[in-house]
C-alpha positions, 0 to 999 in steps of 0.5 A, a space after each residue: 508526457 502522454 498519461 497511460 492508457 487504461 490496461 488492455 490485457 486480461 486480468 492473470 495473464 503471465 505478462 503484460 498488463 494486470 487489471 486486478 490491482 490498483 496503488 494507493 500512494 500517500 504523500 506530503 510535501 516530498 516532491 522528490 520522493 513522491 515522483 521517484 516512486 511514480 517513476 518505480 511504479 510506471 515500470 512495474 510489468 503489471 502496469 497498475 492505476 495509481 491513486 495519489 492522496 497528497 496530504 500536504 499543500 505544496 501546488 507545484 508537487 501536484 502539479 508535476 505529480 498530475 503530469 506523471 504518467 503513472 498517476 491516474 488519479 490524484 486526491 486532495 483532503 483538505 487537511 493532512 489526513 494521515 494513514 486515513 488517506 489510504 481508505 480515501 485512495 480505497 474508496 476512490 479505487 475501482 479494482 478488486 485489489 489495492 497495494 499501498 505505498 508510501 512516498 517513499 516505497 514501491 513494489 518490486 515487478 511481479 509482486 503485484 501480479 503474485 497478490 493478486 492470483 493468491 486473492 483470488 485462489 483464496 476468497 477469504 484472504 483480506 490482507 497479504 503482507 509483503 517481504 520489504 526490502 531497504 534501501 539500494 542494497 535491499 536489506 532485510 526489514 527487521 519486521 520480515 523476520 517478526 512476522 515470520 516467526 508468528 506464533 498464530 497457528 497455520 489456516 488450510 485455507 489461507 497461504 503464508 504465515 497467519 499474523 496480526 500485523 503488517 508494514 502499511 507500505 507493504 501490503 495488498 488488500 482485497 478492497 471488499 475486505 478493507 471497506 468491510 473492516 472500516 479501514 485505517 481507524 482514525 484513533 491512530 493517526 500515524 503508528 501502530 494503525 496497521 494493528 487495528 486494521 488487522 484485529 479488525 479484519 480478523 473480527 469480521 472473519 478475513 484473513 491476514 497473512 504474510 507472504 514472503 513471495 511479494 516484495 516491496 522496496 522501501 527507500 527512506 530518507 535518511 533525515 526521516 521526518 522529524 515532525 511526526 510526532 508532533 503531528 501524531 500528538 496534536 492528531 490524539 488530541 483532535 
């Protein structure tokens, strides 16, 4: 299939095409995952580019993944990178905006358009943290709730629930911001890398706040991936 041309519609409009954001997809060695978010994202109204940081080694995923539609761009670390592939996917973006996904998770039609009026009506907001739906029946995220509940006391300036912490698969970030704040820490490889961006964000004077008008989808393996924390130890240990 033809790749996707460039959005052609003005960045706002109520329908069609939106300019503004861009989504950062990390993956590894799931080609089944990894394209069946593709195929999400491809759909979404907004039609957003896609940048694709693929941690693992596996040549035939890439290369159906370079064939898909909805990846405009596709990046290869030479080592499994972690949570820090998102601020390669950053670094590489070229809107004002970036949503992460993970290969298992996308976002739901319309959020991505919502994001990105509500950064643009508040210049200090740096991070919106989305309401996440699970699995094909949608259940609530245990997290929803948390951050709802945020004891942080409301800012005129910024919309939603003010917090300190976030789903990484289920954010927008204003890319200044993010660059700003140094992105995703490399302490952290995998787990609780989302909570150092958000003191860090806040440190320089942005904004972080949840937001349940935005919705992502998260579908997880049911078998997860068992390797990850020997990943994440060895990672500690570099």
């Amino acid at each position: 299939m033809a790749r996707q041309s460039a959005p052609d519609a003005p960045p706002g409009r109520a329908d069609g095409p939106d300019g503004r954001v861009t989504v950062a997809v990390i993956t590894r060695d799931r080609p089944y995952s990894v394209l069946r978010t593709l195929d999400a994202l491809a759909t979404l109204p907004e039609r957003p580019s896609v940048i694709v940081v693929d941690n693992g080694c596996d040549d035939a995923a890439c290369s159906a993944v370079r064939r898909h539609p909805a990846a405009v761009r596709l990046l290869r670390p030479r080592e499994n990178t972690g949570a820090l592939g998102r601020n390669l996917a950053v670094q590489h973006a070229d809107t004002p905006y970036v949503a992460f996904s993970d290969d298992d998770s996308w976002w739901a039609p319309g959020a991505l358009r919502r994001a990105a009026d509500l950064l643009d009506a508040h210049p200090r907001l740096g991070l919106l943290a989305a309401r996440t739906l699970v699995g094909a029946d949608g259940t609530e995220d245990p997290l929803n709730a948390v951050l709802a509940a945020s004891p942080l006391p409301d800012e005129p300036d910024l919309p939603g629930r003010p917090v300190l912490g976030f789903l990484g698969c289920a954010c927008v970030v204003r890319r200044d911001a993010f660059l700003t704040a140094g992105g995703y820490h490399p302490l952290l490889f995998f787990g609780g890398e989302e909570t150092l961006l958000a003191y860090d964000l806040a440190v320089h004077g942005w904004g972080v706040t949840y937001e349940p008008s935005l919705t992502a989808r998260h579908h997880p393996d049911p078998a997860g991936r068992g390797d990850r924390n020997t990943i994440c130890n060895a990672a500690t240990r570099r």
